[in-house]
Backbone bond lengths (Angstrom), bond angles and torsions (degrees), N, CA, C in turn:
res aa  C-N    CA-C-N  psi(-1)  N-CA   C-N-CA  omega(-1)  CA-C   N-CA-C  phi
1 X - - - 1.447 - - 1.528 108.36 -
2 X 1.253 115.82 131.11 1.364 123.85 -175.79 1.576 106.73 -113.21
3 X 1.599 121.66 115.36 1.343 128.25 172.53 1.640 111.93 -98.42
4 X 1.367 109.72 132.58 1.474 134.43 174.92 1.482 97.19 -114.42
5 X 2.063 101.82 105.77 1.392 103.35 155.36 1.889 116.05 -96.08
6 X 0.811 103.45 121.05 1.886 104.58 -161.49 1.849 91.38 -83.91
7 X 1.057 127.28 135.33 1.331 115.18 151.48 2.017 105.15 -171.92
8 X 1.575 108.59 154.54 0.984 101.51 165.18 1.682 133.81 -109.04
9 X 1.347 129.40 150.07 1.259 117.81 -170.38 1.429 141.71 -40.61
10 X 1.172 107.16 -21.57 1.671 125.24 169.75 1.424 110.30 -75.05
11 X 1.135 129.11 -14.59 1.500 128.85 173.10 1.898 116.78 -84.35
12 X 1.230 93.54 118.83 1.646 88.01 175.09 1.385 145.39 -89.60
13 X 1.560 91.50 7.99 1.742 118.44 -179.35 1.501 109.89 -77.97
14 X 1.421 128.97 -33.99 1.474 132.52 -126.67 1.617 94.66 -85.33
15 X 1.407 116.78 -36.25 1.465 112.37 176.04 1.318 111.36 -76.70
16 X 1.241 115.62 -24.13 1.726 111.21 -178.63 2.254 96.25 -65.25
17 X 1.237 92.96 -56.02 1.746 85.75 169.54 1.515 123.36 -59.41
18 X 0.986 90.47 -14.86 2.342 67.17 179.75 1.552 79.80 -101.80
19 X 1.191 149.32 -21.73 1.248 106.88 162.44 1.573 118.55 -87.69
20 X 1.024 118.50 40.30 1.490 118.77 162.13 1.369 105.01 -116.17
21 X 1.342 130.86 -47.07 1.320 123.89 146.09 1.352 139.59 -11.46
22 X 1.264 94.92 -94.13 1.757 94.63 157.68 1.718 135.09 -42.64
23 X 1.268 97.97 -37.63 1.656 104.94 166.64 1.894 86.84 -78.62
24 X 0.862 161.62 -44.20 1.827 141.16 -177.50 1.535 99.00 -68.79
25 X 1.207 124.50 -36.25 1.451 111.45 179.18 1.608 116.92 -53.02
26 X 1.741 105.36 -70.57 1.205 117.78 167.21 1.747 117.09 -26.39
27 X 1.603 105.53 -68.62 1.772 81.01 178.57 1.007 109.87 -70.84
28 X 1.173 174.57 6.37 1.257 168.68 177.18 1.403 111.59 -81.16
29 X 1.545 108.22 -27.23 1.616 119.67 -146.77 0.957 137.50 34.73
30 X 1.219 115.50 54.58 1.258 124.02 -176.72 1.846 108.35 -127.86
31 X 1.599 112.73 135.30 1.191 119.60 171.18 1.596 119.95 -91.16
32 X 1.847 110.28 155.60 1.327 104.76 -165.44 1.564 89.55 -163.27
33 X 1.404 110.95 137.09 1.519 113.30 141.32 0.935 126.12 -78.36
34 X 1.209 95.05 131.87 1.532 109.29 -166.69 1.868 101.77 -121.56
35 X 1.319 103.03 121.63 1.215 116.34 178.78 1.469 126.08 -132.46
36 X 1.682 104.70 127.46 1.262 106.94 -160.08 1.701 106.11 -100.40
37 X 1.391 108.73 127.50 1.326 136.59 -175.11 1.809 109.20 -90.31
38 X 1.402 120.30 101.67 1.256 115.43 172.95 2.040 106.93 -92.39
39 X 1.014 86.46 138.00 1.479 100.24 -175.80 1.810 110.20 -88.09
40 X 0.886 134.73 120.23 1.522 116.62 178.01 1.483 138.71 -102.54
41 X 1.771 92.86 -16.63 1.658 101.05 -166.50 1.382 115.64 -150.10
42 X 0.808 165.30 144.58 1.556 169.60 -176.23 1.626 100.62 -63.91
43 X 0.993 119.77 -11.04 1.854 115.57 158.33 1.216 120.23 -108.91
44 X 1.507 127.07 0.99 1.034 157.81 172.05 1.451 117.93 -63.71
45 X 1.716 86.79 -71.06 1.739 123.46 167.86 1.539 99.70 -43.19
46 X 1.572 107.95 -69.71 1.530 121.32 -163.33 1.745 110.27 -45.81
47 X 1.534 108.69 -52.09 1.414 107.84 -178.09 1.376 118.76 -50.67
48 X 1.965 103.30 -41.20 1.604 124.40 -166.14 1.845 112.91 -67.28
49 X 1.374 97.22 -11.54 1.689 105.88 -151.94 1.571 94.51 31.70
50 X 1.302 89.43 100.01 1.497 109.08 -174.71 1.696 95.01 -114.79
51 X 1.417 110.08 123.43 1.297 120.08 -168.43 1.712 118.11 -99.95
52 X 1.613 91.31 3.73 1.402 93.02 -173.10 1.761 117.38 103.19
53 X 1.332 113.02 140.08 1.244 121.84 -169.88 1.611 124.79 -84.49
54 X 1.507 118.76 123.79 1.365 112.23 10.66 1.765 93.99 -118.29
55 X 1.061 92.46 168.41 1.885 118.59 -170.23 1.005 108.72 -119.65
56 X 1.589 125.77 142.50 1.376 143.15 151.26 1.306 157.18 -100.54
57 X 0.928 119.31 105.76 1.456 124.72 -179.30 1.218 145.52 -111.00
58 X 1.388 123.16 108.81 1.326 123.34 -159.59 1.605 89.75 -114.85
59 X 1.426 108.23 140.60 1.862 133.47 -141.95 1.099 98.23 -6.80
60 X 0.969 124.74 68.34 1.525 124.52 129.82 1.949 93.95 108.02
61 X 1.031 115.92 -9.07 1.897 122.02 166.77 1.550 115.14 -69.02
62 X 1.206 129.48 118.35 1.625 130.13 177.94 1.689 92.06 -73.14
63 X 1.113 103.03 137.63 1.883 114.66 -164.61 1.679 100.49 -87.50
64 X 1.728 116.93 -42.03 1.770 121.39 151.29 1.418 118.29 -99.68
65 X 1.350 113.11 86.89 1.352 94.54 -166.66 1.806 108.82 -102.33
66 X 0.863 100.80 144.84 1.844 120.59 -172.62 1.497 115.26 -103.85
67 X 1.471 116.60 145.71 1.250 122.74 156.68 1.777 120.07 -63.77
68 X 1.824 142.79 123.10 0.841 119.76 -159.09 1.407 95.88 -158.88
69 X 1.059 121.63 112.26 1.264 140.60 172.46 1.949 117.91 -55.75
70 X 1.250 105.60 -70.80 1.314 121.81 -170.92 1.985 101.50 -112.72
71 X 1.408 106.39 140.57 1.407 105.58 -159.22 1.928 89.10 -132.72
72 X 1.414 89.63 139.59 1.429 96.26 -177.33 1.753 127.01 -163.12
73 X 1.258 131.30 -178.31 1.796 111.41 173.35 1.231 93.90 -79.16
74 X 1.403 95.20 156.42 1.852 102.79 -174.69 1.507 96.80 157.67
75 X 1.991 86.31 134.73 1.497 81.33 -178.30 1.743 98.77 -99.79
76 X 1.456 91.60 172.30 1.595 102.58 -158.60 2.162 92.99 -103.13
77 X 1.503 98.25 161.29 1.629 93.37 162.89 1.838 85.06 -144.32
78 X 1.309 80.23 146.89 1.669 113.75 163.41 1.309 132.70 -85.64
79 X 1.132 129.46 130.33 1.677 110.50 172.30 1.096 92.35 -92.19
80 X 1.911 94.10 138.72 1.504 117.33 163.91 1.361 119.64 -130.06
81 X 1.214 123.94 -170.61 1.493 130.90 -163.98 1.866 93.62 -70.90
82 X 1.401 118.01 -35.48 1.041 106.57 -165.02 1.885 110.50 -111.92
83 X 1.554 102.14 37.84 1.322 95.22 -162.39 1.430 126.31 116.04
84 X 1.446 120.03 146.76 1.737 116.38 179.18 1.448 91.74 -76.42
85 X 1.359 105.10 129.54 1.379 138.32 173.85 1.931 128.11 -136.57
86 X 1.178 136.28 138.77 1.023 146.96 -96.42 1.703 91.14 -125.58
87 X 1.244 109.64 3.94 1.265 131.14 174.25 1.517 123.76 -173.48
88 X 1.618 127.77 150.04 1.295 119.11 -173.11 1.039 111.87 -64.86
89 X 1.549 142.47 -162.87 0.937 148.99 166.98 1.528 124.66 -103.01
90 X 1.381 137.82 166.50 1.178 120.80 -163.01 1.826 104.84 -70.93
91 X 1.818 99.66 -39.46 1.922 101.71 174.44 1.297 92.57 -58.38
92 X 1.358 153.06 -117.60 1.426 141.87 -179.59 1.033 110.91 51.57
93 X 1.388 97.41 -92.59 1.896 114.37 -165.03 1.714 93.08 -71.07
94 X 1.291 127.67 -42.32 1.498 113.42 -178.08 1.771 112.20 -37.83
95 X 1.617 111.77 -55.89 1.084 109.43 -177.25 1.430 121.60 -73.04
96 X 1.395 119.56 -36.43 1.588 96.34 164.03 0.951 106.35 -63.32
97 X 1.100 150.10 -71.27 1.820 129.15 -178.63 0.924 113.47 -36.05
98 X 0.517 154.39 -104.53 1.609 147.24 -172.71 1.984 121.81 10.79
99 X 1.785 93.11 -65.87 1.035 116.50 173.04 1.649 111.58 -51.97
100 X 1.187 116.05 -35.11 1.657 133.18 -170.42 1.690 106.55 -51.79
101 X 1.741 81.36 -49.44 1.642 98.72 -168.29 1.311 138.40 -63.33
102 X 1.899 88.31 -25.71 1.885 116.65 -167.42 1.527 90.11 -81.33
């Protein structure tokens, strides 16, 4: 399984997610490359359908994926149990993984 964390540097969520990631991998037990995708430019974004920071992709599937017209840097928020937040949560990513696997 190959993981694409997409994000660009101006966003301050994207490390809080790959370590939520990796902590969803771990319980899950499951191993993954995990490769981090820096985004650089608003044509960048556009080519990437870049959904906003940070994003996931496992082989090549966006894990929230959205309808999106115009593509750009931007950080992304999630709804979670406790509120839109700036990354999923570690249950989150457990269950799309999960789902990946079945």
């Amino acid at each position: 399984m190959k993981i694409d964390l997409l994000y660009f540097d101006g966003c301050p969520a994207w490390q809080g997610g790959l370590e939520n990631l990796k902590s969803a991998l771990a319980r899950e037990g499951m191993e993954a490359e995990i490769n981090l995708v820096r985004v650089g430019e608003d044509a960048e974004a556009a080519q990437m359908k870049f959904l906003g920071s940070p994003s996931f992709r496992v082989d090549g599937m966006e894990l929230w994926p959205e309808p999106r017209e115009n593509y750009n840097l931007s950080c992304r928020v999630y709804p979670t149990p406790a509120g839109l937040r700036g990354a999923p949560t570690v249950e989150m990513l457990q269950e799309k993984l999960h789902a990946c696997k079945s």
